[in-house]
DONU-604021 format. One record per residue (C-alpha): z negated, x, y negated; residue in three letters; residue number from 1. Coordinates in nm, 3 decimals. Example, Ala and Ser with C-alpha at 12.3 -4.5 7.8 and 13.67 -1.06 7.14 Angstrom:
% DONU-604021
+---------+---------+---------+---------+-----+
|      pz |      px |      py | residuo | num |
+---------+---------+---------+---------+-----+
|  -0.780 |   1.230 |   0.450 |     ala |   1 |
|  -0.714 |   1.367 |   0.106 |     ser |   2 |
+---------+---------+---------+---------+-----+
% end
This chain:
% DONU-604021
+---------+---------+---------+---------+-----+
|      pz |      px |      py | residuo | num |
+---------+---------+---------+---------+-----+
|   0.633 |   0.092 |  -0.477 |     unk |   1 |
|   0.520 |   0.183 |  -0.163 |     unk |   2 |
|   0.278 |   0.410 |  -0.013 |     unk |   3 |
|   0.028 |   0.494 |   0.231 |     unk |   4 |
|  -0.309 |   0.407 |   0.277 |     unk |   5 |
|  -0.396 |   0.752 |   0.141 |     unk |   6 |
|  -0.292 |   0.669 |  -0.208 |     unk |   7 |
|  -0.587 |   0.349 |  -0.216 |     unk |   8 |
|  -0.753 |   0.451 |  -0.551 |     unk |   9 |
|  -0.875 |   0.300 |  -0.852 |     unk |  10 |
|  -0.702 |   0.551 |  -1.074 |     unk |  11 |
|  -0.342 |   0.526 |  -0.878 |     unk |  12 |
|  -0.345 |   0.168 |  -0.908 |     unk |  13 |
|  -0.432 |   0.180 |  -1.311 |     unk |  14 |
|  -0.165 |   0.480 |  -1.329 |     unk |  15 |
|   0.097 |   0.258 |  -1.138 |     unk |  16 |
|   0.031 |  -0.076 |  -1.295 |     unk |  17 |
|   0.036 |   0.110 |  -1.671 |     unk |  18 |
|   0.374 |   0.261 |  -1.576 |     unk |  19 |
|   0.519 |  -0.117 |  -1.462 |     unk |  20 |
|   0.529 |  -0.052 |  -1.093 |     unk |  21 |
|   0.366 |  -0.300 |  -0.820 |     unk |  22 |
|   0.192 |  -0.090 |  -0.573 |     unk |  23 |
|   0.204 |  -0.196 |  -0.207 |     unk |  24 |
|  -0.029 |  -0.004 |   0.016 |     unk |  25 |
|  -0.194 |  -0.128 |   0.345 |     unk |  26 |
|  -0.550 |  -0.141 |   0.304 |     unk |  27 |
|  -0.799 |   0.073 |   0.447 |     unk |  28 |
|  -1.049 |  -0.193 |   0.606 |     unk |  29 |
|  -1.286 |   0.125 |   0.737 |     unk |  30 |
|  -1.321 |   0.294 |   0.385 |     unk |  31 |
|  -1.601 |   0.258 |   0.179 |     unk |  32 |
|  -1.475 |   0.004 |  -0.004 |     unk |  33 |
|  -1.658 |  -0.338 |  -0.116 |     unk |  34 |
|  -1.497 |  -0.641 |   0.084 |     unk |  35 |
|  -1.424 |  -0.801 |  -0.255 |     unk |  36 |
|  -1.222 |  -0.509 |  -0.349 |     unk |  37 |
|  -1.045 |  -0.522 |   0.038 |     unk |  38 |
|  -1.004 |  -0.855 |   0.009 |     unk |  39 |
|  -0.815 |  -0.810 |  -0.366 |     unk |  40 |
|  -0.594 |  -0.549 |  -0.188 |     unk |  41 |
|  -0.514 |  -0.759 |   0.091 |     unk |  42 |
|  -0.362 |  -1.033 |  -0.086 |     unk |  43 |
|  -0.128 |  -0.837 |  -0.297 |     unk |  44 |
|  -0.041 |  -0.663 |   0.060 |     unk |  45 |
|   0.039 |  -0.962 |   0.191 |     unk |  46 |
|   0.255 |  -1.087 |  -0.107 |     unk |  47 |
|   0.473 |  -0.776 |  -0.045 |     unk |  48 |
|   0.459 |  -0.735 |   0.307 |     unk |  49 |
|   0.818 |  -0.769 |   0.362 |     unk |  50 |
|   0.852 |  -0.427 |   0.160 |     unk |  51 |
|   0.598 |  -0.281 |   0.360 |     unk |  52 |
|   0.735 |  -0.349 |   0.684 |     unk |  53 |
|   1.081 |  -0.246 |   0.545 |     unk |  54 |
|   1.009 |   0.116 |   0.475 |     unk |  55 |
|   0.800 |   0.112 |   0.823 |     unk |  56 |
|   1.155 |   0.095 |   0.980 |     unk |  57 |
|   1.312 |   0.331 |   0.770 |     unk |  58 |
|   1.037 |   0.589 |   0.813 |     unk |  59 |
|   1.050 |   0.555 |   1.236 |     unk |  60 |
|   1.427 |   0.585 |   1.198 |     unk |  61 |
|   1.395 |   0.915 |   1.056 |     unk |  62 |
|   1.153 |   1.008 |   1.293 |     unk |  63 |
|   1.379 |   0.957 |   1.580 |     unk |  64 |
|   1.626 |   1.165 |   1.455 |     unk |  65 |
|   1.344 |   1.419 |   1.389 |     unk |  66 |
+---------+---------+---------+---------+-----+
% end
């Protein structure tokens, strides 16, 4: 599943994970956020960047026709 930065929580990622879904969302590297926990996030970005960069077309494609 994926989602923007604005859904980077602990409790979104335990509700997604419990409910069998892999959560792909760009991390914040600004936030308040340890850089262990950045660094976690990061890696399981990167695993599913392909996804990521995916909807990022789809999403401008509307746009232009917006």
């Amino acid at each position: 599943m994926t989602l923007d930065s604005g859904f980077d929580s602990e409790a979104n990622h335990i509700t997604m994970c419990g409910q069998g879904l892999i959560p792909v969302i760009r991390p914040i590297r600004y936030a308040k956020q340890s850089e262990e926990r950045i660094a976690e996030r990061r890696e399981a970005f990167e695993l599913y960047q392909g996804i990521y960069k995916e909807r990022y077309r789809i999403e401008r494609s509307f746009a232009w026709e917006d």
